[in-house]
C-alpha positions as CSV (number, residue, x, y, z in Angstrom):
1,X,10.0,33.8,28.5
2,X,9.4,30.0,29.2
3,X,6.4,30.9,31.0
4,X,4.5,32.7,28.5
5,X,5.0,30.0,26.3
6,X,4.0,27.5,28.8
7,X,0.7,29.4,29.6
8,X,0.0,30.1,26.0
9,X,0.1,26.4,24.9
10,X,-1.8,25.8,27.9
11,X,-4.4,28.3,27.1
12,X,-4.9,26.9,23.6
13,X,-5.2,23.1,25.0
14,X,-7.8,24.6,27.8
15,X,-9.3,26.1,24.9
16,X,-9.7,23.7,22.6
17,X,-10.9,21.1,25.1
18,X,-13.7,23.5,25.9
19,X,-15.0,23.6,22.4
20,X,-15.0,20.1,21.6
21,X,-16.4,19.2,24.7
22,X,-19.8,22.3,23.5
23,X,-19.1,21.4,20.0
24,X,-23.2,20.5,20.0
25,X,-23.9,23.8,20.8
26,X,-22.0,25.9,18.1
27,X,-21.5,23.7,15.5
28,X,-24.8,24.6,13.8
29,X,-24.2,28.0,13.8
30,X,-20.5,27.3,12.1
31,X,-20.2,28.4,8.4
32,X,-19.7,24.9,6.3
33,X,-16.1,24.2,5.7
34,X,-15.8,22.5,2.2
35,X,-14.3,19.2,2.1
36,X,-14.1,19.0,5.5
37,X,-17.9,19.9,6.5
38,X,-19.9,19.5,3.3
39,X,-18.9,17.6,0.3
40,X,-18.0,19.8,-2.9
41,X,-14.7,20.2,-4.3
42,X,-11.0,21.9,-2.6
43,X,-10.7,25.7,-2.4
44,X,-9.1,26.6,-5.2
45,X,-6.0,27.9,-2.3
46,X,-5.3,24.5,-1.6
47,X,-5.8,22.8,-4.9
48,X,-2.9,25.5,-6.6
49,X,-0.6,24.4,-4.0
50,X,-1.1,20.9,-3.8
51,X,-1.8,19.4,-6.8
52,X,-2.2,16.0,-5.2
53,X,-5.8,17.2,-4.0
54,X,-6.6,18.9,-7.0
55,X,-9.3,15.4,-8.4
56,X,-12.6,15.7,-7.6
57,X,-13.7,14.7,-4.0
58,X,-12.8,11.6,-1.8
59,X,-16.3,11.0,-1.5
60,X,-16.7,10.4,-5.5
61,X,-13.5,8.9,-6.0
62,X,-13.4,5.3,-5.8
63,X,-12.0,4.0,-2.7
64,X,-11.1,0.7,-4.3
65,X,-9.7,0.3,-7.8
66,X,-8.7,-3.4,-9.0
67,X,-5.3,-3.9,-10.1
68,X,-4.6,-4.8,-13.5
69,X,-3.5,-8.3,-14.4
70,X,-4.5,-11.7,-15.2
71,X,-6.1,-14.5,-13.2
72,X,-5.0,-17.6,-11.3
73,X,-6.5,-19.7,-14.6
74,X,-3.8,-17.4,-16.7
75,X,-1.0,-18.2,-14.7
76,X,-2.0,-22.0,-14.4
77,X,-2.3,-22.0,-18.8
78,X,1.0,-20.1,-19.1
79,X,2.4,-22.7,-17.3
80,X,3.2,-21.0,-13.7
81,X,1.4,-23.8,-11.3
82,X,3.2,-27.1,-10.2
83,X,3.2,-29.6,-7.5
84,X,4.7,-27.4,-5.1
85,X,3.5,-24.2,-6.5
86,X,-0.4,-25.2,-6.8
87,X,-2.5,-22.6,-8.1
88,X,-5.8,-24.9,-8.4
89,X,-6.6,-24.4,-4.7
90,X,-7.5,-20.9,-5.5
91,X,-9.1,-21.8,-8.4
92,X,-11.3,-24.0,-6.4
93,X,-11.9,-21.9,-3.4
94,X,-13.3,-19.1,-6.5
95,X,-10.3,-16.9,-5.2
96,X,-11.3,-13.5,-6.7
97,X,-7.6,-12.1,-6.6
98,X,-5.7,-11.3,-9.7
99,X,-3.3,-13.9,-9.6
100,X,0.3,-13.8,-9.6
101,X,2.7,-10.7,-9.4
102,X,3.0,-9.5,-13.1
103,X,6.8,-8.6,-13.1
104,X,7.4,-11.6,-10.9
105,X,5.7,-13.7,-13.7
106,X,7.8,-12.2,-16.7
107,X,11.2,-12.7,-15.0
108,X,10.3,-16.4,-14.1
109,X,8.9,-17.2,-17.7
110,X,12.4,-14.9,-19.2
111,X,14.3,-17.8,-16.7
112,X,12.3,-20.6,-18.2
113,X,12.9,-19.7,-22.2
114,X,16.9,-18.7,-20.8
115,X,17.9,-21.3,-18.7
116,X,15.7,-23.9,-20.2
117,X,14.2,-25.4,-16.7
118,X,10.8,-25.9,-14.8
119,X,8.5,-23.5,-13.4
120,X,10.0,-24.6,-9.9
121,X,14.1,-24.1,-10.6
122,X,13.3,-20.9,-12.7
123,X,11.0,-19.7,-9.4
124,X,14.3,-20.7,-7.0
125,X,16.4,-19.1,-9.5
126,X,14.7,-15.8,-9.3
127,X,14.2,-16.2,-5.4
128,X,17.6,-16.4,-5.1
129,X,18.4,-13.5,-7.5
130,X,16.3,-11.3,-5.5
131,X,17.6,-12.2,-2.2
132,X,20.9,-11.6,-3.6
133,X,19.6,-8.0,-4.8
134,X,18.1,-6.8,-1.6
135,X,21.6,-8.7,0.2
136,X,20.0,-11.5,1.9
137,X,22.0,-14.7,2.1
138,X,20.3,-17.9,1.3
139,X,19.9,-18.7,5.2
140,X,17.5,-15.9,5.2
141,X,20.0,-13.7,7.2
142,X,21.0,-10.0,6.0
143,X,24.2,-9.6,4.8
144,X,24.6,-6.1,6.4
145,X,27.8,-6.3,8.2
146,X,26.5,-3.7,10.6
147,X,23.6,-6.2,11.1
148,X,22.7,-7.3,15.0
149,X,21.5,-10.5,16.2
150,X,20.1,-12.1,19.4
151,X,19.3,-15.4,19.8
């Protein structure tokens, strides 16, 4: 029984070797595929059972979209920039990102109205809250007791 299967697969890779390899001969005469061939949109087949596919065609769809948000100059105005956090390089260098993380931003400015401290000890002060979140110690190091090291 091995051996059936063993020829069949290799039947199929001899196969399909020899059809790529004349591929220039009897593509023309292939009916067009859409999506795959021709632009136009899904069979409707594939677009009832995957839903994800269902929008128009790669080929009109965007394949960039900006991300929402402010700018570096934002940031810098609200008050997110210091000595060691310089944001003015960008602004400089006409960065053309969108700036800073926009939930990072709100949980450092909640730290700064809370705790009443500097764009710097609220930034540490979230740093360290995160680290603590995804169980990091401060050294860096995970604190996954099943965790391996090698020096």
């Amino acid at each position: 029984m091995g051996y059936i299967l063993y020829g069949l697969s290799l039947a199929c890779l001899i196969f399909a070797t020899v059809l790529y390899l004349t591929r220039d001969q009897w593509t023309p005469y292939a009916p067009a595929v859409p999506y795959l061939t021709v632009e136009g949109p899904l069979p409707s087949f594939i677009t009832r059972h995957l839903p994800l596919f269902s929008s128009t065609s790669s080929s009109t769809r965007p394949a960039y979209a900006r991300v929402p948000g402010g700018s570096f100059t934002d940031d810098i105005s609200a008050g997110l920039s210091s000595s060691n956090f310089d944001l003015a390089p960008n602004l400089e260098a006409d960065d053309r990102r969108q700036g800073l993380d926009d939930e990072a931003k709100e949980a450092v400015k909640r730290i700064m109205t809370r705790r009443k401290c500097d764009f710097d000890e609220a930034r540490v002060i979230w740093l360290r809250e995160r680290m603590r979140r995804e169980n990091v110690a401060e050294d860096g190091t995970p604190r996954d007791p099943k965790a391996v090291f090698f020096s």
